[in-house]
N, C-alpha and C positions, 0 to 999 in steps of 0.2 A: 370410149376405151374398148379396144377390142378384149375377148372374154376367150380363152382357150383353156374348155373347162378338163381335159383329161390329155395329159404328156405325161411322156417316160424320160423328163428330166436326166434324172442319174443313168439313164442309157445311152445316152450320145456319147462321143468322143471327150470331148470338153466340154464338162456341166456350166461350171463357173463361169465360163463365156459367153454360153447359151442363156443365163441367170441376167447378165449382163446385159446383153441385148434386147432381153426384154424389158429390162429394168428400163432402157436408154427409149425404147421403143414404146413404151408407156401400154404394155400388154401385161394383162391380170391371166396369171397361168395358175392352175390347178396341177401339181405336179404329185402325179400317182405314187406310188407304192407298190410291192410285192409283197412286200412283209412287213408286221407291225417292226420287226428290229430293222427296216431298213428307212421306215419314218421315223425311229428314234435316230438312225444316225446321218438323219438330213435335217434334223431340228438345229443343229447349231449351224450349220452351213448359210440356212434360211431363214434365218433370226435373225438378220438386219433387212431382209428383203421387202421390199415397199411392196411391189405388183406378182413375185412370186410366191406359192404359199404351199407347202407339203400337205401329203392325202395321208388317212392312218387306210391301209391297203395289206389283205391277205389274200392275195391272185390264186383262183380255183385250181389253179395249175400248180402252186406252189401247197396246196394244201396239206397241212400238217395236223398234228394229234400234240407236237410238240409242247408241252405243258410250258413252257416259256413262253414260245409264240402267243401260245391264246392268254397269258396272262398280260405282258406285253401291250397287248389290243384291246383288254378291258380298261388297262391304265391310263388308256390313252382317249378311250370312246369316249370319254365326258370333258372332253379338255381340248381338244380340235373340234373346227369347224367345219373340216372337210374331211372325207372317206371315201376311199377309192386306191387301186380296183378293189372290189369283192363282187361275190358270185358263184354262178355255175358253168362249168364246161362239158358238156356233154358230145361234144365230137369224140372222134376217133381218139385227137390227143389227151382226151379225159378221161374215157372208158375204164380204165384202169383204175382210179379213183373216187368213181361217183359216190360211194358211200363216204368217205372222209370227207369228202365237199359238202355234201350235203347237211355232215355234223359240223364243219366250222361255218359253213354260211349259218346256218340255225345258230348255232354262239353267237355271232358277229350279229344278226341282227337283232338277239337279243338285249346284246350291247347297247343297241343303238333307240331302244326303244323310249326311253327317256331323255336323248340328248338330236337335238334340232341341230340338223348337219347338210350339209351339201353333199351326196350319193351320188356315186359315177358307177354305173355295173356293167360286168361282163355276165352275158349270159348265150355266148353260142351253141346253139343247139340244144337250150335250157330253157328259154325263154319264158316258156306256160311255167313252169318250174320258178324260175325267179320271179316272176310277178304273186303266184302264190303264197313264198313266201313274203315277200313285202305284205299281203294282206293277213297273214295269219298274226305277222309283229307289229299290225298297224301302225305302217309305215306308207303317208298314204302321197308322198313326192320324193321320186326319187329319179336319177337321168340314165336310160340305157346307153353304151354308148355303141356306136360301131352294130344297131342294131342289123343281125341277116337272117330273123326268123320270118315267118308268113304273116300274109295279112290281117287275117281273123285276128290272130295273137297281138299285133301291132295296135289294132283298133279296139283291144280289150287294155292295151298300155295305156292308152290314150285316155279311153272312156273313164280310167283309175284315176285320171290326174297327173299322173308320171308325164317326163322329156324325154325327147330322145333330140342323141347330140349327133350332126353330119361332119364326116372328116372331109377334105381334100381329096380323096383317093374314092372316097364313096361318090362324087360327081362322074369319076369315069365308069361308072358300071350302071348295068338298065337297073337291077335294083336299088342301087342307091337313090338314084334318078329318080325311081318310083316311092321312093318314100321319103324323098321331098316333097314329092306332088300331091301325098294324101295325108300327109303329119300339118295340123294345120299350126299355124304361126303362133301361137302362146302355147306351143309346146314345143316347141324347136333351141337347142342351143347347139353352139359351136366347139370341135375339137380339132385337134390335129395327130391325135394318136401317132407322135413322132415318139422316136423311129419308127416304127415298127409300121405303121402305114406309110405308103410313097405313092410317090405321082412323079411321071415321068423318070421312073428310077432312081426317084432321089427322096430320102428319109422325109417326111411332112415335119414341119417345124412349129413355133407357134405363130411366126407374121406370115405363116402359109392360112391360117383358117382367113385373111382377109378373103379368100377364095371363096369358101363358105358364103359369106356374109354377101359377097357379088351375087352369089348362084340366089339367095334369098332374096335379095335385093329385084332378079331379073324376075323369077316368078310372081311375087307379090306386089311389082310396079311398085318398089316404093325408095326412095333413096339411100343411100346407103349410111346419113346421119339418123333415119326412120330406123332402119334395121337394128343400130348401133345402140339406141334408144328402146327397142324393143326387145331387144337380146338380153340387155343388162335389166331390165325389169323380168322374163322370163326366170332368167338367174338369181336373180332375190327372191322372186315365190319356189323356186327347187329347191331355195334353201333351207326353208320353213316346211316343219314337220308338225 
């Protein structure tokens, strides 16, 4: 079964379709979030779904103080098995915010500190940042995704125990390239960060991460029912905390 651990589900054109597809397709999606009220209002969408499964997710960029929101995400942090996004953004698009981010990520992973979850993070231009905090809330597995910080950093991801997940779109750039080549393979899982990542101009979906799993498959000489098999056991130890 292929594993496409972080999509933006509710961002495509037609979710329902896209749910469908995967359902038909026999692919296990991990469907992000932006905001804890916007995984309440995919829980009944996704309550019959066999292989799609909603994230409780407060995206650094959406970061709020909103006493709802954060109430919302404690409700929910002991009762799902999956979380994501959360994080830090400290690009340009963040700057404005780092202080708010910094108090909902600190909430959030306090949340999370007694409940064994599957963690998909954003941390652009955060990176030392977010793994920090993972160690302070002793949170010691959790999956970067879409990571494009430096190496030092990457190798101190790694040495934690943490995944880091490769989209479709990170094959076409030398960095990406470059950290497939030094992420070693029980720490590797697969994304597709659709929409929002593309390849060849077109939105990444989730039967696009079999791309992923080719590009691993070609590095590590191993077939692509080995990869399949190794992917999904990756994915069971990120999920244990």
């Amino acid at each position: 079964m292929l594993i496409d651990t972080h999509c933006h589900i509710d961002r495509f054109p037609a979710p329902e379709a896209l749910v469908n597809e995967c359902e038909s397709a026999n692919i296990k999606v991990i469907a992000v979030t932006n905001l804890p009220s916007h995984y309440e209002m995919a829980l009944p969408h996704l309550a019959n779904s066999e292989h799609v499964f909603p994230a409780l997710g407060f995206h650094p960029l959406s970061a709020t103080s909103n006493p709802t929101e954060l109430r919302t995400f404690r409700k929910y942090a002991g009762q799902t098995k999956y979380i994501g996004e959360i994080g830090l953004d400290f690009s340009k698009a963040g700057s404005p915010t780092h202080q708010q981010q910094e108090e909902v990520f600190d909430y959030v992973l306090s949340a999370l500190r007694e409940s064994p979850s599957f963690i998909t993070l954003h941390s652009r231009g955060a990176e030392k940042e977010v793994l920090e905090g993972l160690q302070h809330h002793d949170i010691s597995r959790a999956c970067f995704h879409w990571y494009s910080g430096g190496i030092r950093v990457l190798e101190d991801i790694v040495s934690a125990g943490h995944f880091i997940s490769i989209n479709p779109a990170m094959l076409d750039t030398q960095k990406g390239k470059r950290i497939l080549e030094i992420v070693p393979l029980p720490h590797l899982l697969a994304e597709s960060d659709g929409p929002y990542a593309k390849r060849n101009r077109k939105p990444c979906a989730p039967l696009g991460v079999m791309d992923v799993y080719q590009a691993i498959a070609v590095k590590h000489q191993l077939g692509l029912g080995e990869v399949d098999y190794i992917l999904e056991e990756n994915f069971k130890r990120a999920s244990k905390n």
